[in-house]
C-alpha positions in Angstrom: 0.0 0.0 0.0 1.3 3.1 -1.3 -0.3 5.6 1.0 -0.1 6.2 4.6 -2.6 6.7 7.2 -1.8 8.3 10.6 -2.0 6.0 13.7 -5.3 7.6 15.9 -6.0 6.3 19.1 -9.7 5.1 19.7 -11.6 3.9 22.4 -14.8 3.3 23.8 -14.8 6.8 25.4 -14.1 8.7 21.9 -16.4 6.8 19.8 -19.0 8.4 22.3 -18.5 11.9 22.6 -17.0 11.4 18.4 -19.1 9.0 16.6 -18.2 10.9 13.5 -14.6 9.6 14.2 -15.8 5.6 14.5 -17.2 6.0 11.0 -14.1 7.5 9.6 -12.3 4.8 10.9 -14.7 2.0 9.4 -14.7 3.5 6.7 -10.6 3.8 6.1 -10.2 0.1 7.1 -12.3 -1.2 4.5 -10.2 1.0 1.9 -7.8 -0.8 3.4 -9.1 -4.1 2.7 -10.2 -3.5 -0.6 -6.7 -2.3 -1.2 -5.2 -5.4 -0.3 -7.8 -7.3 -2.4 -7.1 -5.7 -5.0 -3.1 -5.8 -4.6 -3.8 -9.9 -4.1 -6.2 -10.5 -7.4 -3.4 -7.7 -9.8 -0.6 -10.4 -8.3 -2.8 -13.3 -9.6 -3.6 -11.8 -12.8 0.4 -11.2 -13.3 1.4 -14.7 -11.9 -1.8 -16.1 -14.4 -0.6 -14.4 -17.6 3.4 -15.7 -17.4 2.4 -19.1 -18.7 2.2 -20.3 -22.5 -1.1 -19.2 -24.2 -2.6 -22.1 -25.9 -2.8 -22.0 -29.6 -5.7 -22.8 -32.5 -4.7 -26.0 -34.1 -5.4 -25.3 -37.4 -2.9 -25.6 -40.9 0.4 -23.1 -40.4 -0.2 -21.0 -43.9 3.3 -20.3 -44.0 5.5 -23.1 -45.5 8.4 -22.0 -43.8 6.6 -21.7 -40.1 4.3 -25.4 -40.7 8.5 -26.6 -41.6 10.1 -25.6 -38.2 7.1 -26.1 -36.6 6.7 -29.9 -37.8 10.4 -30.4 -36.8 10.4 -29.1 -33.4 7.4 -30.9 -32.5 8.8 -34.5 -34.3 11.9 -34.0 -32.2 9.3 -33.2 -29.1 7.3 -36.1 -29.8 10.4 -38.5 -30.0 12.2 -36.8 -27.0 8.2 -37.9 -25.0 8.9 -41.4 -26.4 12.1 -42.1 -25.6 11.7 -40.7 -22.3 8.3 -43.1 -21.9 10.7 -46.4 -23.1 12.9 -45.1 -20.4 10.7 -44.9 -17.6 8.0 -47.3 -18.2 10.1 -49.8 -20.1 7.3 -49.8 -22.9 8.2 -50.6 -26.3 7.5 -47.9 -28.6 8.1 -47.4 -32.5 6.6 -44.3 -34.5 6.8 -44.1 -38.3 6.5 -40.0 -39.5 6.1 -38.7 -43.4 6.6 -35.3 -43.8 4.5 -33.4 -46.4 7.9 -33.8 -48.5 7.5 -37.3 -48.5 10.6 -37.9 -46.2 10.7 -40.7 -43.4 11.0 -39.9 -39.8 11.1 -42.7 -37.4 11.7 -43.3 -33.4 12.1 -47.0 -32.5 12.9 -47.6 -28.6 15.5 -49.9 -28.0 13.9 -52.7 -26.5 11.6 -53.0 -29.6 14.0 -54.9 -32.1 
């Protein structure tokens, strides 16, 4: 909270004789509070918006974009296969064409 407010002392004897004063007070401690709610829900919004946005899967238009795009996620996919031989000692073989007409292919190790 960016501004300060002034320390008042208040008791039952003031809120008497100042009632004024009581609903001052009330009234700067829910500024308060909605202050702090809104400090809490900007920090959610900042900490929601740092992940990956998803994407429309739909055809890349742009030859060179759908190229890289189809490597990195070939590469991905046989990186998650590998990694699923490894851990789960699963046998597991994928066969990939490109649009080129080119083979790709994974083939764990304990599939012969």
């Amino acid at each position: 909270m960016d501004s300060t407010i002034s320390f008042i002392s208040f008791n039952l004897f003031d809120s008497l004789f100042f009632p004024s004063l009581s609903f001052i007070l009330t009234i700067l401690s829910q500024k308060e509070k909605e202050e702090e709610e809104e400090e809490e829900e900007e920090l959610e919004r900042k900490s929601s918006s740092m992940a990956r946005g998803k994407i429309q899967i739909k055809l890349i238009e742009n030859s060179t974009n759908r190229q890289v795009t189809y490597s990195k996620r070939r590469n991905g996919l046989f990186k998650k296969a590998n990694e699923l031989t490894v851990l789960c000692d699963a046998r597991v073989s994928i066969i990939m064409f490109s649009t080129t007409g080119k083979l790709h292919e994974f083939i764990s190790p304990s599939a012969t």
